[in-house]
Every structure is written in C-alpha cells, then in structure tokens.
C-alpha positions in Angstrom: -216.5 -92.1 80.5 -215.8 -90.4 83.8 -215.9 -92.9 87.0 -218.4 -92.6 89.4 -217.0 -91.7 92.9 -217.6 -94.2 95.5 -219.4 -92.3 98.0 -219.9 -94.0 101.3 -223.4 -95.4 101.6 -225.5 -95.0 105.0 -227.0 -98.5 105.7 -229.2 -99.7 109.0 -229.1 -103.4 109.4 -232.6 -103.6 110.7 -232.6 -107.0 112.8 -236.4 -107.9 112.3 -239.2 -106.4 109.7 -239.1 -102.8 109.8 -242.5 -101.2 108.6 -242.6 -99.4 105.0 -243.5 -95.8 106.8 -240.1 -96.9 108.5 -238.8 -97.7 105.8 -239.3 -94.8 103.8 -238.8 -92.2 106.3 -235.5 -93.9 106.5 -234.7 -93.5 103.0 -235.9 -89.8 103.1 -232.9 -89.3 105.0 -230.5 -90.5 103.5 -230.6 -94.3 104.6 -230.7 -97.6 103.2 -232.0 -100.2 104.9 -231.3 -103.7 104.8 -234.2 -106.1 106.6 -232.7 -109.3 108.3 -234.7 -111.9 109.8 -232.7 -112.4 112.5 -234.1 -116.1 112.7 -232.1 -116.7 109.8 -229.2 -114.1 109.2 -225.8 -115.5 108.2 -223.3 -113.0 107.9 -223.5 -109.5 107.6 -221.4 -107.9 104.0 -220.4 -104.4 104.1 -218.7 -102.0 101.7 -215.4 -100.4 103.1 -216.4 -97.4 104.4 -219.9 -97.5 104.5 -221.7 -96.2 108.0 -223.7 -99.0 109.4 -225.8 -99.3 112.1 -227.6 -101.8 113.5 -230.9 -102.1 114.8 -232.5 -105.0 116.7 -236.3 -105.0 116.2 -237.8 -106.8 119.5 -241.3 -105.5 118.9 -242.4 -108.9 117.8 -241.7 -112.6 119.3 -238.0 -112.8 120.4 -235.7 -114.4 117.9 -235.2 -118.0 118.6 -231.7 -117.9 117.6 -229.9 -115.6 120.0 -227.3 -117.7 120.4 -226.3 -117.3 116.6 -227.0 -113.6 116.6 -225.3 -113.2 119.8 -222.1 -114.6 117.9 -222.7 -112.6 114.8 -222.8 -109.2 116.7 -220.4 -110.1 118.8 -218.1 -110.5 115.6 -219.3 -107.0 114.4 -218.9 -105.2 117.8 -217.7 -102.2 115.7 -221.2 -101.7 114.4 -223.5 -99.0 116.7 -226.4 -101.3 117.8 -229.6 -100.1 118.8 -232.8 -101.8 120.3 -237.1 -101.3 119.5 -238.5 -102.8 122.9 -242.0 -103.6 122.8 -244.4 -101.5 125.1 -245.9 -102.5 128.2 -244.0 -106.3 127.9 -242.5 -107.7 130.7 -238.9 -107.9 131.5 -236.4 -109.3 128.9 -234.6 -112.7 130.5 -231.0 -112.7 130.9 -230.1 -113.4 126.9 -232.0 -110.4 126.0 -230.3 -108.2 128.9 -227.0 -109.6 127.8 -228.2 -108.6 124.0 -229.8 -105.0 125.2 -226.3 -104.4 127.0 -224.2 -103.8 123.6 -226.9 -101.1 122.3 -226.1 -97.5 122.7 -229.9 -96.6 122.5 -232.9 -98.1 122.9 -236.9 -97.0 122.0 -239.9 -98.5 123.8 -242.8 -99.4 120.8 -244.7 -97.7 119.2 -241.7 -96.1 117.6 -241.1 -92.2 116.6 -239.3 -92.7 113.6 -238.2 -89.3 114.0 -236.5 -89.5 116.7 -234.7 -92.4 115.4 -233.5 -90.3 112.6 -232.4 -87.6 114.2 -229.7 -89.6 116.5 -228.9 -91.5 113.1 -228.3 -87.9 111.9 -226.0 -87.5 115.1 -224.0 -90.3 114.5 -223.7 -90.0 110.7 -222.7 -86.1 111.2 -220.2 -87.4 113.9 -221.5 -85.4 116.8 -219.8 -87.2 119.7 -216.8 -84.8 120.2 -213.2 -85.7 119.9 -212.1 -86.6 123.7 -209.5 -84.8 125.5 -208.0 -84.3 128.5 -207.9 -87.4 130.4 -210.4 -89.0 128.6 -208.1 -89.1 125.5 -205.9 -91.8 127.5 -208.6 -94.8 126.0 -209.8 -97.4 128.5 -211.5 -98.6 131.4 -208.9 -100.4 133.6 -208.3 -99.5 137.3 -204.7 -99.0 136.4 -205.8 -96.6 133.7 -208.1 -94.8 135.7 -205.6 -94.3 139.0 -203.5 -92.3 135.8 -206.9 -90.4 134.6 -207.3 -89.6 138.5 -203.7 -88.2 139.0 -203.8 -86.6 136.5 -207.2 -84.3 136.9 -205.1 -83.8 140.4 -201.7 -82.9 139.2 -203.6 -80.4 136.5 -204.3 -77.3 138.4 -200.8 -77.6 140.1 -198.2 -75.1 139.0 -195.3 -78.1 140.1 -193.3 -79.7 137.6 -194.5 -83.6 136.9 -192.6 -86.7 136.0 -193.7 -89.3 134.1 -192.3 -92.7 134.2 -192.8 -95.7 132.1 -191.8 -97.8 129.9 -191.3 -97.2 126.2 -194.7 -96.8 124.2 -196.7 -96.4 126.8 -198.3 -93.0 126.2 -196.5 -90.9 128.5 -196.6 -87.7 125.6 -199.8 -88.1 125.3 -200.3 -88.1 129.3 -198.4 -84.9 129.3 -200.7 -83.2 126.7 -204.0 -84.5 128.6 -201.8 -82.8 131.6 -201.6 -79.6 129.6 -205.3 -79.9 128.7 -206.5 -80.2 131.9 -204.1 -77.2 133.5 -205.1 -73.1 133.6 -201.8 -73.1 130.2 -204.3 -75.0 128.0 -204.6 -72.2 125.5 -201.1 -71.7 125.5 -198.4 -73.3 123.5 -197.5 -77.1 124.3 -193.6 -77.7 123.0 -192.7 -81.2 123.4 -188.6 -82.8 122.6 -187.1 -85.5 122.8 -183.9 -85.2 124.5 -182.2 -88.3 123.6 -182.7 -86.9 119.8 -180.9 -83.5 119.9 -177.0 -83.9 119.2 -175.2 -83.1 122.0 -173.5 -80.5 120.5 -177.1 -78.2 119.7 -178.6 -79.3 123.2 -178.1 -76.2 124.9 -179.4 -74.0 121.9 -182.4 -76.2 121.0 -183.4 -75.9 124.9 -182.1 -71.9 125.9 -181.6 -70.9 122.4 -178.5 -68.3 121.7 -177.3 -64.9 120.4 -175.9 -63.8 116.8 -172.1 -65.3 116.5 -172.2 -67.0 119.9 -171.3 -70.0 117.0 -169.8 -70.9 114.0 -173.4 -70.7 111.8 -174.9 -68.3 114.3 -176.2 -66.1 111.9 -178.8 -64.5 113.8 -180.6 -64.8 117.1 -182.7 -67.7 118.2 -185.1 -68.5 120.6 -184.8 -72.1 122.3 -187.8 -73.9 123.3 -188.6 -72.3 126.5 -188.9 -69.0 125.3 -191.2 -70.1 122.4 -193.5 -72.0 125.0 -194.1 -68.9 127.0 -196.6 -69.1 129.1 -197.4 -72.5 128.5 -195.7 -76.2 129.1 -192.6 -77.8 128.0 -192.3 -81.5 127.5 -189.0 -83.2 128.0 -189.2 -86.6 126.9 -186.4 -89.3 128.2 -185.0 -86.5 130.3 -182.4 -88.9 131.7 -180.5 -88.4 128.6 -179.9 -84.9 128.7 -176.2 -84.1 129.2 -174.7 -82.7 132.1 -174.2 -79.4 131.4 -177.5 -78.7 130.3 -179.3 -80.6 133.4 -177.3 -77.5 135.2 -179.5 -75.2 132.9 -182.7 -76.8 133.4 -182.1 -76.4 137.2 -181.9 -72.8 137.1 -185.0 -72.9 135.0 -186.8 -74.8 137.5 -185.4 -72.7 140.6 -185.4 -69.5 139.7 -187.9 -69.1 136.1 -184.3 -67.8 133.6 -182.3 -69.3 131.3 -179.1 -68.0 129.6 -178.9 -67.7 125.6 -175.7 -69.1 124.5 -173.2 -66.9 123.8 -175.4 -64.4 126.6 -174.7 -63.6 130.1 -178.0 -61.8 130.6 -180.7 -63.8 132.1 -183.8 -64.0 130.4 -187.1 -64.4 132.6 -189.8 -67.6 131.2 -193.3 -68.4 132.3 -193.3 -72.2 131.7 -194.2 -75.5 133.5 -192.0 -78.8 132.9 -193.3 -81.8 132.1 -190.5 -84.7 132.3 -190.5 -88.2 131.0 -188.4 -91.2 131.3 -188.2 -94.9 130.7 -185.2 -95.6 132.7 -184.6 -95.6 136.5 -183.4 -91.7 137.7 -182.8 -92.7 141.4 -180.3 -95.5 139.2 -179.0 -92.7 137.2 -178.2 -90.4 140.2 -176.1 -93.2 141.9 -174.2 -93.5 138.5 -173.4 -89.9 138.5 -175.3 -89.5 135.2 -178.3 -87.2 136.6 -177.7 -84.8 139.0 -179.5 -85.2 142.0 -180.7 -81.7 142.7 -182.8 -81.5 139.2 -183.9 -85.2 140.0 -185.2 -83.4 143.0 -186.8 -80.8 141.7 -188.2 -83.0 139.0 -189.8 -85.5 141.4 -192.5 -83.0 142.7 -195.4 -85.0 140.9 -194.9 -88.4 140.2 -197.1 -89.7 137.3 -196.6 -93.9 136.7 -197.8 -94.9 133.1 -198.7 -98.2 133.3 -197.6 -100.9 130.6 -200.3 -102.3 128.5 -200.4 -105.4 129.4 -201.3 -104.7 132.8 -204.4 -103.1 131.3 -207.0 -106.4 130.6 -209.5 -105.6 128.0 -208.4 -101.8 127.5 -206.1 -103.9 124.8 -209.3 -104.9 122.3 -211.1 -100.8 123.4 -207.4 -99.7 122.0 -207.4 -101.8 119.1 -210.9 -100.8 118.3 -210.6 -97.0 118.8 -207.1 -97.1 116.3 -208.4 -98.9 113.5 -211.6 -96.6 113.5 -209.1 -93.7 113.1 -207.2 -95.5 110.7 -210.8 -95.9 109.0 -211.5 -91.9 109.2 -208.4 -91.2 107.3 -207.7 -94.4 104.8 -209.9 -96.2 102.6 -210.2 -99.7 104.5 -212.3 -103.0 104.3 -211.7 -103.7 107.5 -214.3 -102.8 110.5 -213.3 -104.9 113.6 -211.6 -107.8 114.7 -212.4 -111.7 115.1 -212.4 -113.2 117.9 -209.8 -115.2 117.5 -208.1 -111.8 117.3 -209.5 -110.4 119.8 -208.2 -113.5 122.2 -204.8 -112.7 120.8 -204.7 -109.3 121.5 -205.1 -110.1 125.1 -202.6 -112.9 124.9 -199.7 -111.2 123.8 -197.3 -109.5 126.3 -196.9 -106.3 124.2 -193.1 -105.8 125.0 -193.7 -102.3 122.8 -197.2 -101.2 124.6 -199.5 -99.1 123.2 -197.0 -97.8 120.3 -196.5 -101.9 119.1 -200.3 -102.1 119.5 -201.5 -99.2 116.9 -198.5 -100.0 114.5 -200.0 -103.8 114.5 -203.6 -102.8 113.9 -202.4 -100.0 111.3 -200.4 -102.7 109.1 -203.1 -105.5 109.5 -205.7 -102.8 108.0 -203.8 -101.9 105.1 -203.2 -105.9 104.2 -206.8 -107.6 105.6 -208.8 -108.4 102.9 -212.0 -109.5 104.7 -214.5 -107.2 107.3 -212.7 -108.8 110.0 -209.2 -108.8 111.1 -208.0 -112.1 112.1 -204.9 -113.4 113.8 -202.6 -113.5 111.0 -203.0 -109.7 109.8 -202.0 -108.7 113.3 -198.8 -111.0 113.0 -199.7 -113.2 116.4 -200.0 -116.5 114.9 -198.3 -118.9 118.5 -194.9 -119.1 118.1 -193.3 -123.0 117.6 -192.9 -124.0 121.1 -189.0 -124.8 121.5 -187.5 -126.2 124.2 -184.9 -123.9 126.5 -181.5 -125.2 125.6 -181.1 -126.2 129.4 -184.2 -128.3 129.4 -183.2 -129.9 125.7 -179.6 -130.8 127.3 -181.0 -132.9 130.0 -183.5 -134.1 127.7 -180.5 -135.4 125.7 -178.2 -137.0 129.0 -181.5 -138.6 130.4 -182.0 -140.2 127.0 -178.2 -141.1 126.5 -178.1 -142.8 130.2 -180.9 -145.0 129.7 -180.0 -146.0 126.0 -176.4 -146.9 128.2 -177.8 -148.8 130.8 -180.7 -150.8 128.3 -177.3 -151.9 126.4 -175.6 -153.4 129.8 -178.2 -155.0 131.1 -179.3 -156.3 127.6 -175.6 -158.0 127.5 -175.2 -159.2 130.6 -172.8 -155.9 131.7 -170.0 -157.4 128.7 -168.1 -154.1 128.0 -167.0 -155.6 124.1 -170.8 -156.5 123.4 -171.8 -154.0 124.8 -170.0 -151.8 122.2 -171.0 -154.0 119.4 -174.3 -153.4 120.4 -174.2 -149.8 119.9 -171.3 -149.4 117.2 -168.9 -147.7 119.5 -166.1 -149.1 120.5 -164.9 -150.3 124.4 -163.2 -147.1 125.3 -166.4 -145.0 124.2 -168.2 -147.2 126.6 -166.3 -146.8 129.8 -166.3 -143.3 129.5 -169.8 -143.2 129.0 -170.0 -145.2 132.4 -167.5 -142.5 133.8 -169.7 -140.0 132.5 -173.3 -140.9 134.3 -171.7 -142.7 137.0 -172.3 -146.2 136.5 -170.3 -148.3 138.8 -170.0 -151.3 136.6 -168.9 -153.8 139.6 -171.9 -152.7 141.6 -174.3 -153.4 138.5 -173.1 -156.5 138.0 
C-alpha cells in the first residue's frame, strides 16, 4: 500500500471560541482550526511544517490569565498572531497593549470573516516579497541601520567602495545589497575571493589571457572583469592579492583596461569594484604588503560592517529569520527558540558573527527534537568557570604561606617540630621561610 504524503496542514490557533459560520468559512478555505480557551491553554503541539497562525479572540471578557499566555506566546514568537478587538470598548490596559503589540493584524468586532481569509490566503501563498537591497541585511540596531543608510548613499555613486570587518560579518552580502541598490543592478554581480585563487592563476582569474600565453593555454579566456561588464566586481579579502596583480587592479581603477596575459593590447571594461577586507590596509601599506596608491583609490567609500555582537536583539531577529529559511527548504520540527535560548543567544560574544550564528541555528535544527530549540542544540551550555593560571598561582602561595605560618605559631616557632608537623623535613622549612619572607627572629 502506497504512503500517504504528509502534506503540510494550515491550522489557526484560535485563542477564545470562534463562531461555527467562523469556523466553517475557515475550513472552506483550506483551514483547520483549533479552539483554545485561553483561560486554560497549556502548550501549544504542532506538526513540523505545518502553517500556524494564531489568533487572539478579545471579543469577550479578557482572559484572566495573561500572564500564562503572555509566556506561552512569548515561547512561540515564530507563530503570526493576530487580534478580534471588540467594538465600541474602551481602551485595552497595558497587558493587553503589551499582548496587541506582537500581532501583525488586528480586526475591530463584528468580524468579516472574509477579510480574515483573504490575509490568511496572503500569508499561506507567501505574499510578503523576498527583501533586497538594504533591507536584506536583517535587523533593527542603530549600528545596523548607519550600514542600511550608507549604503542607500554609496548606491548611486559610480566610486569604488570598501568594506571592512571582521570575518562573518556579511560584508558579501553588503556588497550585493550595494549592487541592488546601484543603476548596474540588472547587470552581472561577480564576486572572488582573493585569498582563494593560487598565486600562480591570479592574474588570469582576474584579467584573463590569450591562447599559449601558458603552458595549458588552450584557448582564450575571459577573466572576471570582462565577464562582469557593465556590472560590479566583488573582491573579497583584497589585502591578499599579490603584488603584481594590485599593479593590475590599479590600472583598472585609473584608467577602466586591463591586459590579458600573454597580451599587450589593452582591453577597455565597464565595471565598478567593490573591496572587502578583514584585516587592517593602512597596517598592510606600512608593511609593504599593499600598495598604497590602490589602498588610495580603494578608500573612496568607506563601508564599516559592524560585528554581531555589537548588534543587541538583531542576534534573536537573525536567529529567527535563518531557521525559517532552514524551514522553507528542510523538513524540520523545530519553529522557534526558548527563552533560555533566546538569553543565550544574546550572551554569547559570537567571535564568528553572523556566519557562527546561522551555522549554530542550522545544526540545532537538524538535531532538536522538540518545537523549541533550547540551549543545548545551539551548543551554548556556560562553560566550567576555571580559574586564570595567574589567579590559581597566587591562590596556591597565599594558601601555602598561611599553612607555614599556622605550623610556626602552632609550635612555638621550633624549626624540627615544625617539620614533624608537616612531614617535611628542617631544610624544606627554612626555605619555605626564605621563600615568603618570614623573618623567623622577628616572629619569635
């Protein structure tokens, strides 16, 4: 017998009593719904990937438990919550507001059910569009939004850009919000890692080369800034591109040619740059490792990515926004985060940023078993506190000085019982003395 495919179900969590022409217009469309009094809800089970909404039915008396559900939605932040006011009432107080303040729609009594179905219909079909441009950089912070504002300036610029940061941080992804936001958008994006391409293949990669300039050369190539023509080149950790190819990129930069290898005829290109780099240029020019001309010519637009945990709460909106993609491509119980989680998210410094972040919430939803992803799926259970080996080796003299001095005192300063009283012998004890500088005849 054939198995029956495990379609994901459609399923409103109706906080309240919805009324059976609600109900079955509801149904009509496709949804299930699942009354809970909210007086007395528990916990909330859900299938994998089942769509679930939540809606909180205020049309009658207010619950009398808000502080439970207040914990139980807050647990389930993942779910879309959305409010039936009654009509004509008087304001909500401030548990209601605070309530009212996670829904992303509400609806004043008496209800038009179809209008409720319809922006069910929205959400089910996925309506909101994908975000791009700046807004595909996720969060709210002010360090996050002085990016999202340089970068809607930088845009329209035809300067090159540099973007600096450290490691995991996003700068790519800054760079193709750049190249969103920028009059090249339709045209090709063409990003590389510099640090990746042997040394020997740099130059070909990069300004490509001519039939038999090469052992291999079998036939022309174009590099990377011919193929982008017309549109923007990404060079990630620029500071590790060699020498003689920084002398290249100059020429691209100053006068719009490059040079096939193996070629003496310059070739015109229509491209912008777009640099990254973790480490310190201005460093790197002192060293004599990045010429200071390109760093120049580089440093038009200055573009800081800041590190994530700088960022507050953008951490948990991250964390949130990769596990629902996780969810739209893998079959996954989990939905959301505890807040225990949620806590630990914030705690943790994130030496890798935003790359450490989504490999963390990837792996914990491929191994949680529950709704909720807790502390130990994410791997940030506390760390055993241990004592820097400085502190410990004071700890350690401080303890051997007093057990010293408790044996003097206890013997009346006698050197020989004072060894018998702690099993070393006479000579261990004077140097001992010698060591924490006890003056024995001033003791006595």
């Amino acid at each position: 017998m054939a198995a029956v495919p495990d379609f994901p179900a459609r399923c409103v969590i109706w906080f309240g009593h919805p009324h059976a022409a609600e109900r079955a217009a509801l149904a009509a469309a496709g949804w299930q719904v699942r009354g809970v009094a909210s007086n007395e809800c528990v916990a909330i089970g859900m299938r994998s990937n089942d769509l679930i909404v939540g809606l909180l039915d205020l049309r009658g008396d207010a619950p009398g438990n808000l502080d439970h559900l207040q914990a139980l939605l807050d647990q389930h932040r993942h779910m879309r919550l959305l409010a039936i006011l009654p009509g004509g009432a008087r304001a909500p107080d401030a548990q209601l507001q605070a309530l009212l303040a996670c829904c992303v729609e509400t609806y004043t009594a008496p209800l038009e059910v179809a209008q409720l179905v319809q922006h069910l219909l929205r959400l089910a079909d996925g309506e909101q569009a994908q975000p791009s441009g700046a807004q595909s950089l996720v969060g709210d912070s002010a360090v996050l939004q002085v990016a999202r504002a340089a970068l809607r300036k930088f845009a329209p610029v035809e300067l090159p850009v540099l973007i600096t940061g450290e490691t995991g941080t996003g700068k790519e992804l800054a760079a193709q919000a750049l190249h969103a936001l920028s009059p090249r958008h339709a045209r090709p994006f063409l990003a590389v890692n510099c640090g990746a391409i042997p040394a020997a293949l740099v130059q070909s990669e990069l300004f490509g080369h001519e039939r038999g300039a090469f052992t291999g050369a079998a036939t022309r190539r174009l590099g990377l800034f011919e193929t982008a023509s017309g549109g923007t080149v990404f060079l990630d950790e620029i500071g590790d591109l060699p020498l003689d190819a920084q002398t290249n990129l100059l020429r691209v930069l100053q006068e719009g040619t490059i040079e096939r290898v193996g070629s003496n005829h310059p070739q015109s290109v229509d491209v912008r740059v777009v640099a990254a780099t973790h480490v310190d240029l201005e460093q790197a020019v002192e060293r004599g490792q990045f010429r200071r001309d390109l760093f120049y010519r580089l440093n038009v637009l200055r573009l800081p990515m800041p590190p994530l945990r700088d960022r507050g709460s953008d951490i948990v909106l991250l964390a949130e926004h990769f596990l629902a993609s996780f969810r739209n491509r893998h079959v996954t119980r989990a939905r959301g985060f505890t807040s225990e989680a949620r806590q630990a998210l914030l705690g943790f410094n994130w030496p890798g940023n935003v790359r450490e972040l989504l490999n963390r919430v990837q792996r914990a939803a491929i191994v949680s078993e529950a709704e909720l992803i807790g502390v130990a799926e994410l791997e940030l259970l506390p760390p055993q506190v241990e004592m820097p080996q400085r502190l410990l080796h004071d700890a350690r003299q401080a303890a051997e000085r007093e057990a010293l001095l408790r044996a003097l005192r206890q013997n009346a300063f006698n050197i020989t019982a004072c060894a018998r009283t702690m099993q070393v012998s006479r000579v261990t004890v004077y140097r001992l003395c010698r060591k924490h500088q006890l003056a024995l005849p001033e003791l006595r």
